[in-house]
Each structure stands twice: as C-alpha cells, then as structure tokens.
C-alpha positions as protocol buffer text, in pm:
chain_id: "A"
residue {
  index: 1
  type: UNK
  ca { x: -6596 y: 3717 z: 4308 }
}
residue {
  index: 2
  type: UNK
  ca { x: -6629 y: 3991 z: 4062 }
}
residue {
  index: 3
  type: UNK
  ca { x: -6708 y: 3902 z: 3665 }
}
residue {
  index: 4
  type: UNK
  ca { x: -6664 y: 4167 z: 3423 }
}
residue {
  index: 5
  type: UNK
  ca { x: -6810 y: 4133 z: 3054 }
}
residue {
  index: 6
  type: UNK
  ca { x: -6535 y: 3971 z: 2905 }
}
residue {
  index: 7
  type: UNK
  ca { x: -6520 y: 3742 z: 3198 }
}
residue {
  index: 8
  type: UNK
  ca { x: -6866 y: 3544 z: 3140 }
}
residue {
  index: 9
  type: UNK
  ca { x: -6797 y: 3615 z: 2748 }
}
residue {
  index: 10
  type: UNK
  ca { x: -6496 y: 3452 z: 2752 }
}
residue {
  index: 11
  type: UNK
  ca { x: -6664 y: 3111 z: 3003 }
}
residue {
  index: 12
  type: UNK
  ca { x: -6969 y: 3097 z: 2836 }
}
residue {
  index: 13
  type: UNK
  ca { x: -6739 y: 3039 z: 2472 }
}
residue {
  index: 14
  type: UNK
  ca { x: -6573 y: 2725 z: 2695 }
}
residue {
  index: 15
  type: UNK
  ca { x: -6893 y: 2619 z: 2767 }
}
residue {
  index: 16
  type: UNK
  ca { x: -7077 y: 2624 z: 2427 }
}
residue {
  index: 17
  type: UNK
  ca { x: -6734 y: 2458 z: 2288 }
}
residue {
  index: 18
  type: UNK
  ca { x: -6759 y: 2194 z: 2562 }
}
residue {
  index: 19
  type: UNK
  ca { x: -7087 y: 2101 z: 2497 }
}
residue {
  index: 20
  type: UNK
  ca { x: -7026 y: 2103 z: 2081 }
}
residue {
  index: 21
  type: UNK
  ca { x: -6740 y: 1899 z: 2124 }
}
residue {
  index: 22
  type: UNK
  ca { x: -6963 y: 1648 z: 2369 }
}
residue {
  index: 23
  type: UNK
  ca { x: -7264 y: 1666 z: 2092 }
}
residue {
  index: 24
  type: UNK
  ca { x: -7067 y: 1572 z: 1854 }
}
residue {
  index: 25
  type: UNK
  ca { x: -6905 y: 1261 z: 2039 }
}
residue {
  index: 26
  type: UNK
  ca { x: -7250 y: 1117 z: 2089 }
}
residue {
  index: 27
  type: UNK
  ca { x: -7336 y: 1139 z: 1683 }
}
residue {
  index: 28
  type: UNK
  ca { x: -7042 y: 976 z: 1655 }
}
residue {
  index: 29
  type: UNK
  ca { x: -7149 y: 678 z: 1860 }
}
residue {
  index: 30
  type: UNK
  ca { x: -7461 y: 635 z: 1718 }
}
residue {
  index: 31
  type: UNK
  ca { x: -7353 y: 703 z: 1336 }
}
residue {
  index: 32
  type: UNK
  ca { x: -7538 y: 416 z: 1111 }
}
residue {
  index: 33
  type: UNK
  ca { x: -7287 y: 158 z: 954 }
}
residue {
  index: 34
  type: UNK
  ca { x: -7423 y: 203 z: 593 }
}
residue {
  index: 35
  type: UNK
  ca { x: -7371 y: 496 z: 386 }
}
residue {
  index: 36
  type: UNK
  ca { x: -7485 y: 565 z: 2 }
}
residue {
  index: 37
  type: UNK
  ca { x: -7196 y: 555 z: -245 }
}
residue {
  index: 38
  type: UNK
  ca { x: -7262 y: 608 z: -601 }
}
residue {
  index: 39
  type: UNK
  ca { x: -7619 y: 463 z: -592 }
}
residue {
  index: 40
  type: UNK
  ca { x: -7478 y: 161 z: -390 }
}
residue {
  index: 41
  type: UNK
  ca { x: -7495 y: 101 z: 22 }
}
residue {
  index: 42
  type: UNK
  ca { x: -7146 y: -5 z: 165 }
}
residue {
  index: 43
  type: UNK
  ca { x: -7043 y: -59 z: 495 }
}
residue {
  index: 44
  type: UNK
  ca { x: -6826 y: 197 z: 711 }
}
residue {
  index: 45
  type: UNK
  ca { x: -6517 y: 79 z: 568 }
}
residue {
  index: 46
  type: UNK
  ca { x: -6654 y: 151 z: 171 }
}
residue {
  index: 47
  type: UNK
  ca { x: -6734 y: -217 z: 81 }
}
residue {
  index: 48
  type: UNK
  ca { x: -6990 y: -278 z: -135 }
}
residue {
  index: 49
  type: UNK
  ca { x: -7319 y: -432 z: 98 }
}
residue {
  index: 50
  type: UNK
  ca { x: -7540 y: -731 z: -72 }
}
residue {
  index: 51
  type: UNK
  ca { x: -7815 y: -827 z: -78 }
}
residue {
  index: 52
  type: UNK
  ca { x: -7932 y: -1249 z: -114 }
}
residue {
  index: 53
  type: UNK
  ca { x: -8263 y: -1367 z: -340 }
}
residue {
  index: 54
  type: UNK
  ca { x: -8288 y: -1645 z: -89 }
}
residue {
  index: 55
  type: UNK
  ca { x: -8384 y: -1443 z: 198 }
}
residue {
  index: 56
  type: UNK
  ca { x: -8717 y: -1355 z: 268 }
}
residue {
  index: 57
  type: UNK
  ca { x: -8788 y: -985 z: 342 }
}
residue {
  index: 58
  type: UNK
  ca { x: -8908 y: -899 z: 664 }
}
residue {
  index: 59
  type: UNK
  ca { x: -8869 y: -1260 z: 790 }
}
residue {
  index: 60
  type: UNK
  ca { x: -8584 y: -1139 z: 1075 }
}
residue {
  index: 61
  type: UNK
  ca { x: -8363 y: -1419 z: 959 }
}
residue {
  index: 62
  type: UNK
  ca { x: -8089 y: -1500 z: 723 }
}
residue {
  index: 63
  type: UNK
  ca { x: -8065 y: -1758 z: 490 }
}
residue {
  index: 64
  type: UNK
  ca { x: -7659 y: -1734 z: 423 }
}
residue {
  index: 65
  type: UNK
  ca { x: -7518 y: -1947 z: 723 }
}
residue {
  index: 66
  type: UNK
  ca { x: -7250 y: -2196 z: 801 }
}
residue {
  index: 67
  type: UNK
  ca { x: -7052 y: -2222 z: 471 }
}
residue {
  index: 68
  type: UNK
  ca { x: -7238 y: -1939 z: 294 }
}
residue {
  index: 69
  type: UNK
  ca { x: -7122 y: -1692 z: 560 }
}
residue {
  index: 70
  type: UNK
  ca { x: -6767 y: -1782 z: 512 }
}
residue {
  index: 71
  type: UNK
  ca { x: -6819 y: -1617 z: 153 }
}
residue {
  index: 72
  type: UNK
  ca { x: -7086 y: -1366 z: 245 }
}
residue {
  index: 73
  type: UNK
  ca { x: -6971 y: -1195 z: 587 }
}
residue {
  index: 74
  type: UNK
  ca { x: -7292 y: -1016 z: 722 }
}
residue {
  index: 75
  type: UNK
  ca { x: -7281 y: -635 z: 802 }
}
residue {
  index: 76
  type: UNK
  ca { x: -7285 y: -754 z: 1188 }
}
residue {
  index: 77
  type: UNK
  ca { x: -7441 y: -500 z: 1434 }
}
residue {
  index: 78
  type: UNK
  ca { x: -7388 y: -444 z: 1851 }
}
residue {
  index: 79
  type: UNK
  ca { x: -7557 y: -532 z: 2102 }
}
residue {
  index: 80
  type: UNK
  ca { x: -7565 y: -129 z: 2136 }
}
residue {
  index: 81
  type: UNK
  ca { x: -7637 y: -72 z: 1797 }
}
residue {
  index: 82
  type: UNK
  ca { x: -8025 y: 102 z: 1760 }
}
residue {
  index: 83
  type: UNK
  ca { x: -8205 y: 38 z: 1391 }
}
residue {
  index: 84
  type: UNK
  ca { x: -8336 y: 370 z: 1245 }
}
residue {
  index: 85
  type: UNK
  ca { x: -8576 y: 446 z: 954 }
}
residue {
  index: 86
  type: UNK
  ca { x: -8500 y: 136 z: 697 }
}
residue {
  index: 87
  type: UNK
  ca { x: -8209 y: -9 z: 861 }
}
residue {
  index: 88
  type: UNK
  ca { x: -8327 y: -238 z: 1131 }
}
residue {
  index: 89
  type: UNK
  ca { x: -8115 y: -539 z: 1316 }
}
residue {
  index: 90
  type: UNK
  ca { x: -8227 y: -901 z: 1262 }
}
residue {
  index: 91
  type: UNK
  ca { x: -8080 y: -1209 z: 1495 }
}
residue {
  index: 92
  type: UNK
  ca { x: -7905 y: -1506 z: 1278 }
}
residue {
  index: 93
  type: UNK
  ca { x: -7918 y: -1816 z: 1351 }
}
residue {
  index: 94
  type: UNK
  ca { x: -7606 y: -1833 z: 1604 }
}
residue {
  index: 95
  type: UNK
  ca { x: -7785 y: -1510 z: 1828 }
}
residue {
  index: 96
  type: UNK
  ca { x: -7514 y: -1273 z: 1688 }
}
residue {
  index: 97
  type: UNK
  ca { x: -7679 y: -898 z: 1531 }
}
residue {
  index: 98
  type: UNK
  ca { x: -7707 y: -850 z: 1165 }
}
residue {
  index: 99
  type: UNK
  ca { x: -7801 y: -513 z: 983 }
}
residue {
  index: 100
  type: UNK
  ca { x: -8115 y: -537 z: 762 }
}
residue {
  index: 101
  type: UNK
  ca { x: -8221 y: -295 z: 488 }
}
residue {
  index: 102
  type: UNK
  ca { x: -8631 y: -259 z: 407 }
}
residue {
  index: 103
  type: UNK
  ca { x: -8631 y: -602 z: 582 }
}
residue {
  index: 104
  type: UNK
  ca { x: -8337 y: -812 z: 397 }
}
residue {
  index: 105
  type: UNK
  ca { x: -8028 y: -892 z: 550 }
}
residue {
  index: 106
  type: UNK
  ca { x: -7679 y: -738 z: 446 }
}
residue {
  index: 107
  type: UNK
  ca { x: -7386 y: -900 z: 366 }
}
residue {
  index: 108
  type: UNK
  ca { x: -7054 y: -818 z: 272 }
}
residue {
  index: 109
  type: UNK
  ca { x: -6856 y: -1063 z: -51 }
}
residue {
  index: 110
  type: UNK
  ca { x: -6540 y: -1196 z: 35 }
}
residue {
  index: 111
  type: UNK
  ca { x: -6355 y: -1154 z: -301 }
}
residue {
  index: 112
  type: UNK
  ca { x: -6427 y: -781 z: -319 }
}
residue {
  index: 113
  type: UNK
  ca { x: -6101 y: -685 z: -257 }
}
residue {
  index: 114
  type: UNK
  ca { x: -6105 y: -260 z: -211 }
}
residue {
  index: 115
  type: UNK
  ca { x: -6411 y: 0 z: -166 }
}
residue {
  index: 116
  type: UNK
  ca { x: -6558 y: 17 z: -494 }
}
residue {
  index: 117
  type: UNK
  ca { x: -6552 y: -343 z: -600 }
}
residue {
  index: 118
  type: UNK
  ca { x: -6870 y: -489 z: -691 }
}
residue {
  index: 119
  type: UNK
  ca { x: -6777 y: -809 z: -778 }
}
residue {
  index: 120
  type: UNK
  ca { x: -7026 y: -1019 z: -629 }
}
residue {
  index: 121
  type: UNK
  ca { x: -7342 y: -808 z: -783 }
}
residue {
  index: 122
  type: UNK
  ca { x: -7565 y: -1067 z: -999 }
}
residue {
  index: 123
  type: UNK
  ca { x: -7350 y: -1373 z: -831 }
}
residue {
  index: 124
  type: UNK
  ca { x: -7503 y: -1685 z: -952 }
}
residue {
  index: 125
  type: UNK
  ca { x: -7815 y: -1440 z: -1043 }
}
residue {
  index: 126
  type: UNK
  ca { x: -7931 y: -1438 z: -642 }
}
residue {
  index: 127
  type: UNK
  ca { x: -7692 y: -1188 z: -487 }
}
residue {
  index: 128
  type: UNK
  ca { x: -7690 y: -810 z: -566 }
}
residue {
  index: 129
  type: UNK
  ca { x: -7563 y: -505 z: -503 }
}
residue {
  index: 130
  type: UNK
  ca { x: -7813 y: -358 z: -234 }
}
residue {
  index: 131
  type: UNK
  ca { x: -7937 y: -51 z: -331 }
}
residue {
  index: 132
  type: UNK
  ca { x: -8132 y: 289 z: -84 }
}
C-alpha cells in the first residue's frame, strides 16, 4: 500500500479529531454537578444549592429527612459519581448519594421557582445560600 504525504496528513487529522471528540465525551461524564453563579453554588440545572445550620460539617450525614426533604430536595449524586477537591458525597439516611460542600450537605428549596431564585436563603435563620 503506498501513502503519500497528504495521505498520513490527511489520517492522522481523523485521528487527532477522533480522539478530541472521545476526550471530550469523558469530561463530559465526569463534569461536577455544582457550578459558581454570581458568588452562589447551584446545581446543573441553575438552582440555587443550600446549605442547613442543623447539619453538622463533616459528620457524612444529613439532618433534613422525611418531611424536611419534601421541602429541601438534596443535590443527589450516582452511584458513579467521584467527589473532587471540596465536593465530596455523603450517604443519607435511606442509603441514597448526596453531594456535600467543605463537609455540609446540599440541598435544593422547593419554592425556588427558576435559576436565580434565592428564596430560601436565611429561611427560618438556619438555611442559606451555600457559598465556594
């Protein structure tokens, strides 16, 4: 089989856009589920993430179960999911994943209604607006 220049130019382009498209797949799998937005952490889908007095830092439990979770959804992780630099995974109460930051579990607030709303930061003075 005889290559010319172009040839193994032109293959070795496929290959390097193979691979890029391949790399990038993989970050996409593993992207974390909280991002920064205006000084405030939200979840993937741009909900504000909270943060609960109650629970006890480091502790790798929740203290917003049963009724509580009804109005404070927890940023829920995978089975999959790997914790990286402050984000770490915790284990409620029923077994399922939760996403921690610096060691206290977040949640999501039920009456925030679009990305943006922050309507459950300083909720009966123990929830907050989680912060980097």
């Amino acid at each position: 089989m005889h290559f010319t220049k172009w040839t193994l130019v032109r293959n070795l382009t496929i290959s390097m856009a193979t691979f890029a498209m391949l790399l990038g797949a993989g970050l996409a799998a593993s992207t974390m589920p909280v991002n920064v937005t205006n000084g405030i952490l939200t979840g993937s889908n741009g909900m504000t993430l909270y943060i609960f007095d109650k629970d006890v830092a480091n502790s790798g439990k929740s203290g917003c179960n049963g009724p509580c979770a009804s109005n404070w959804p927890a940023l829920m992780a995978s089975e999959t999911d790997q914790p990286s630099g402050d984000l770490a995974i915790i284990t409620r109460d029923d077994g399922r994943k939760q996403w921690a930051m610096k060691g206290k579990p977040l949640y999501f607030w039920s009456k925030d209604s679009k990305p943006g709303d922050k309507t459950g930061d300083g909720f009966n003075n123990v929830w907050h607006a989680a912060t980097p």
